[in-house]
C-alpha positions, 0 to 999 in steps of 0.5 A: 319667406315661406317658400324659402323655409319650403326649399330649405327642408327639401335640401337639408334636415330639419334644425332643433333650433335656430338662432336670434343673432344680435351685435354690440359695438361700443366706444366710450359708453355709446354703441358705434352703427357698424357691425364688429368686423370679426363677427360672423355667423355660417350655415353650412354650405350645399357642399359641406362636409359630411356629418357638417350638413346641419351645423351652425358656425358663430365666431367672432375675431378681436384685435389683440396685442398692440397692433390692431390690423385692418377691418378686413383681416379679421373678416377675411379670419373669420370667413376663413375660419368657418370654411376650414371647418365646414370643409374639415371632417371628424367629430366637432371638436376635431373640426374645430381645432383643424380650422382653428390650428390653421388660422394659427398656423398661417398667422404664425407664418405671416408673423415670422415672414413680414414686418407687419406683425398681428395678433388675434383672440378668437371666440367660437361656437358650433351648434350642433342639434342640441349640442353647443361646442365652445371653443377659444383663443386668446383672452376673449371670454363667453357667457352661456345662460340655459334656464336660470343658470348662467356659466362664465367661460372661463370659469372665473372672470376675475382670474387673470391666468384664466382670462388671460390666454395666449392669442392666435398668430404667437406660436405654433400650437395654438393655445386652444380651450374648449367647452360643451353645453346642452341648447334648451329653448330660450337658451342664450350665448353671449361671446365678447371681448375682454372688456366684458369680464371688468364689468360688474359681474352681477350686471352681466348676469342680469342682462342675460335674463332679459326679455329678449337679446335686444335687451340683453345687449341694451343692458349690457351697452348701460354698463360699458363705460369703454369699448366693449365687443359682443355678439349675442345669441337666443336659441329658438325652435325653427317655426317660433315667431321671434319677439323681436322685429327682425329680419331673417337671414340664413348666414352672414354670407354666402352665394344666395344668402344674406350677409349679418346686419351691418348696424349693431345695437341700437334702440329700434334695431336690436337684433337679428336672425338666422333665417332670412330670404336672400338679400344683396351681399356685402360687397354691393356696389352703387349699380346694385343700389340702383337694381335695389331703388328701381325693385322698390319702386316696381313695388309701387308700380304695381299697384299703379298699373292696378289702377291702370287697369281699373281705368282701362276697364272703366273706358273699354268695358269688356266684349261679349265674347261673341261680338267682333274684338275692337282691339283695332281701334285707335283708342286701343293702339293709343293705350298699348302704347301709353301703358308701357310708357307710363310704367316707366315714367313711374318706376323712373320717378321712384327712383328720382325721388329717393326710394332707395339708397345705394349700398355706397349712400348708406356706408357714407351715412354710417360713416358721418355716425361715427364721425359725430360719436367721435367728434363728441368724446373728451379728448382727454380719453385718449383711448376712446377717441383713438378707438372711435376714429379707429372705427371711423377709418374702418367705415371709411375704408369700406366707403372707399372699397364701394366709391374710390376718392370720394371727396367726403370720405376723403375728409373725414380720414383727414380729419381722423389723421389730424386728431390720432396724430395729436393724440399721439404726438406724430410729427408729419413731414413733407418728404423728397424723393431723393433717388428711386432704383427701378425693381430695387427692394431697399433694406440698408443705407449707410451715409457717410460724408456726402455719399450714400450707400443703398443695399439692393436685397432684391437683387443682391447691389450696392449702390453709392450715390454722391449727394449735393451740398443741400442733401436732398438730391443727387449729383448727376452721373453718380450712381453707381453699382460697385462691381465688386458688392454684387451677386456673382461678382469676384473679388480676390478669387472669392465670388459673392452671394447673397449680400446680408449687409453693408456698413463703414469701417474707420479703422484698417486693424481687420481689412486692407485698409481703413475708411471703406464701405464694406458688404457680408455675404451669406457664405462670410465673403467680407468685401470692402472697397474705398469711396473713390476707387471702388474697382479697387476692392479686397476681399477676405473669407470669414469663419462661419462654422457657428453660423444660423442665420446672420443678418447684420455687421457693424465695426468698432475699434477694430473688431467685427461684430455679426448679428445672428438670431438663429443662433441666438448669439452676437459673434465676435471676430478679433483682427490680425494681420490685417484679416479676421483669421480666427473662430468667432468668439461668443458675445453672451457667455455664462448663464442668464443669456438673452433670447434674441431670437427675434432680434431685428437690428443691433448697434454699438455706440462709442463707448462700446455699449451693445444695443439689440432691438427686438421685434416686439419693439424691447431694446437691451442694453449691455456694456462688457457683455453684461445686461444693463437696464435700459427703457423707453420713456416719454411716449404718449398714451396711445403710442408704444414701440411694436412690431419694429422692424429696424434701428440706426445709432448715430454717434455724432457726439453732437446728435445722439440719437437712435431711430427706431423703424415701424413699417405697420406705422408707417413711422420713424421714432426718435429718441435719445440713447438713454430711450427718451422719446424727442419725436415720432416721424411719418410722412404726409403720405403714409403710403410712401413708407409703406414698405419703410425698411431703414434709415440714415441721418445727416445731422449737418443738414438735419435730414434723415434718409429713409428707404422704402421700396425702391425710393430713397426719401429725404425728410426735414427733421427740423420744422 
């Protein structure tokens, strides 16, 4: 340890202070043996920017919104975070922004380009010398104590506006606040979620004045009846003892230097430093276990081979060095041989006995922790125990990452799957694959009798395809591309583009005739082609002079009806002669028009009722282009449309029913055109819908299509 303080002042300047970093991890009142993904604490690189050399970078990413991301995106922000800064140039607070604007910038794009839509609050810190900057997103808050002085940050824990703030990943300019304090010895930083500002304010601010940070966030583990998510921070001058039995470490990560605990608060390991002698890096896998086992027995060795020695001393006492060598005896040749074999045998027996486990062992042990905390919460807290096998998946996924389909870890996600799923009313179904279309990207289907139409979006085709009576496979030799419903194909002198959308029309009063499927590209190339004959297609050119960004059509009673969130707005055309001839005319007129800007899908039902889906899973309702008030209704706790990504109306007057699609949840949900929730449908493998793009319904066999990648599934709605 001491030659590593050595070299670290020959290649940077001496710190007025070092910090004593502790963690805090809790569901249900009890303190989970993982540490908070989104934790980290940085010292600055060999190769920081100038004027960076001698800060300290803490930060800490919590989930936020309604949907929580993997375990490793908030890591991966969190690192990404403290290289932006370390890399960025300017004062600290410039530095701070920069690296802060860029996560919500890439966030913000992320959330625009995928379905899978995240949201993060952000909590961090800079120590500079004796300066300390504090910086956050979103709705976390912070506590600093110096003397016997404790500052809440915000101001006002019992102020919602203040608490409450925009999270990173919503727009474009992050919502960024900032403030600034003088470190003194003894100093403390305490960063946490939310959940921090419902305790008792007078208990906080007793836990912060505390003997040590191990107790501060003891104390504070006492009064989080919930989850609560925390990092605690001392600051202490470079050569003082710590009063706590800690390790210490230089960073959380880094090439030759050690990565933050992975266990949190627990009774006899409270906390940790910032100054540590290099250890193995988080990624360690078995084989660096085993370099781990073999180095601790060579400890032990060594002592052996000591008593080796003595005893070799003991049979061949040392020469006079004047007298002839007697390295040439028998005796001799025996014990050079013998030693190293010895050696061996020992360091191989250490490792036989258990001195050491890999990192592997050690995660599949932390894994089996949670299980049991989870396992022991009231499944009447739903929250708690969704949180608590929320925390048993993370650990799995990390097990998983260090030994793929371990048969341990594979039970135990079963298990968190069976009792979430309960929980929250999923209804698992085994799933068919009814038709795959190599290098296809599905984004739309439309069933109609026995023949199903798929949109390929990767390659601009439509397909149909005839089913069997039974609906879950294909008659063979009946798929089909239809000519005329692709990229570059010609139809009526007009060569189609890129294909928006596809749907059925009944009625004739705008097209050729009536009972076609019909496609929209992006320059209002309307083509529709009859089921049979679909050589014989039509086609017509709309007006798009009012276009943005169209992404859906959908027919009734004659008129046409375009989906456009770039231009806010739902146009109409109106049929005659046999075409749509004319302008579009605006859907939302007057005053008070919805922002659908983030519309996802639309439907009409028969009685002409216009529903638009928007991405944060609000559906609105209008009837004669005025709003009418509409809710979801009947889902568990636990359970909430978020982050939607499509919808489908069947208006079977015997099955009315939407089906609203969750790509992140890998989920179909049901309900009825009022918003009452019948059932949440995944399929036994969530992975199957993990690029879920659309669905169709057959309600004479009670099955509903799904479109996933290239794959179209068939799923029993039924039990």
């Amino acid at each position: 340890m001491e030659a590593s303080k050595t070299l670290e002042s020959q290649t940077r300047m001496a710190l007025e202070f070092e910090a004593l970093v502790g963690h805090l991890y809790v569901v249900n009142g009890r303190s989970i043996s993982m540490m908070p993904p989104g934790a980290l604490v940085e010292v600055a690189p060999k190769k920081a920017a100038r004027g960076r050399e001698t800060d300290t970078f803490f930060v800490l990413v919590l989930p936020s919104g309604d949907t929580a991301a993997p375990a490793l995106f908030y890591e991966q922000m969190a690192q990404l975070c403290a290289e932006r800064y370390f890399n960025s140039s300017g004062s600290v607070t410039a530095g701070i922004r920069a690296a802060l604007a860029h996560l919500n910038e890439n966030l913000y794009e992320h959330n625009q380009l995928h379905g899978a839509h995240y949201e993060a609050t952000l909590l961090c810190a800079v120590m500079k010398g004796s300066d300390l900057y504090l910086a956050r997103i979103g709705s976390g808050v912070a506590l600093f104590r110096s003397d016997d002085e404790v500052q809440p940050f915000p101001s006002e824990f019992s102020n919602d506006e203040q608490v409450f703030g925009m999270p990173l990943g919503v727009r474009m300019s992050p919502d960024v606040k900032m403030a600034m304090y003088q470190v003194k010895e003894g100093a403390r930083l305490l960063l946490a979620d939310v959940m921090l500002a419902d305790l008792n304010y007078d208990s906080v601010r007793a836990a912060m004045t505390r003997d040590d940070i191990g107790d501060v966030l003891l104390a504070l583990k006492e009064a989080a009846a919930g989850t609560l998510t925390a990092t605690a921070i001392e600051f202490v001058p470079p050569e003082e003892p710590s009063p706590l039995p800690v390790p210490v470490v230089e960073s959380t990560r880094g090439e030759v230097i050690t990565p933050a605990p992975e266990v949190v608060v627990e009774e006899d390991r409270p906390a940790t430093s910032s100054r540590e002698e290099p250890a193995p890096r988080r990624s360690d896998t078995r084989g660096d276990g085993l370099r781990r086992a073999v180095g601790s027995a060579a400890l032990g060795t060594a002592a052996a081979i000591d008593n080796l020695n003595d005893a070799v001393d003991l049979v061949l006492p040392e020469k006079d060095p004047a007298k002839k060598s007697d390295s040439s005896t028998p005796l001799m040749a025996a014990l050079a041989l013998l030693i190293p074999v010895v050696v061996v045998l020992v360091v191989v027996g250490f490792w036989l006995s258990g001195t050491g486990q890999s990192e592997f062992d050690l995660c599949v042990t932390q894994a089996y922790q949670a299980a049991s905390l989870a396992r022991s919460i009231d499944s009447s807290d739903v929250r708690g125990t969704l949180a608590a096998w929320s925390a048993v998946n993370a650990v799995v996924a990390r097990c998983d990452s260090l030994n793929p389909n371990d048969p341990q870890m594979i039970a135990l996600a079963n298990e968190a799957q069976t009792v979430t799923d309960a929980l929250v009313g999923i209804d698992r179904r085994p799933t068919t694959v009814v038709e795959t279309l190599p290098s296809a990207v599905l984004t739309r289907l439309v069933l109609q009798g026995q023949d199903l139409y798929a949109l390929d979006n990767g390659n601009d085709i439509v397909y149909r395809i005839t089913l069997n009576p039974d609906g879950l496979s294909v008659s063979p030799g009946t798929r089909q591309p239809i000519a005329a419903m692709r990229r570059g194909g010609i139809v009526n002198q007009f060569t189609v583009g890129d294909i928006i959308d596809i749907t059925w029309a009944e009625n004739n009063a705008g097209l050729q005739q009536g009972s076609v499927i019909t496609a929209l590209d992006d320059q209002g190339v309307l083509i529709n082609c009859p089921p049979r004959f679909t050589q014989q297609c039509s086609a017509q050119r709309l007006n798009t002079s009012t276009w943005v960004r169209p992404t859906q059509m959908q027919f009734w009673q004659g008129r046409l009806y375009v989906l456009d969130p770039g231009a806010n707005q739902v146009w109409r055309y109106d049929a005659s002669g046999g075409s749509f001839p004319n302008a579009p005319v605006e859907y939302f007129v007057g005053e008070g028009r919805p922002d659908i800007r983030s519309a996802v899908g639309f439907a009409i039902d028969t009685p002409g009722s216009l529903y638009v889906l928007l991405s944060d899973g609000a559906l609105l309702k209008y009837t004669s282009a005025q709003r009418v008030g509409f809710a979801f209704s009947n889902f568990p706790e636990g359970q909430s449309l978020a982050n939607v990504n499509r919808m489908y109306m069947n208006t079977n007057p015997t099955d009315l029913m939407m089906y609203i699609v969750t790509r992140d949840l890998f989920t179909i949900y049901q309900t009825t055109h009022a918003g009452t929730r019948a059932a949440s449908y995944r399929p036994s493998e969530d992975r199957q819908f993990a690029e879920l793009a659309d669905v169709a319904v057959d309600s004479n066999n009670d099955l509903i299509y799904a479109a996933s990648g290239s794959t179209i599934y068939a799923l029993q709605r039924g039990q």
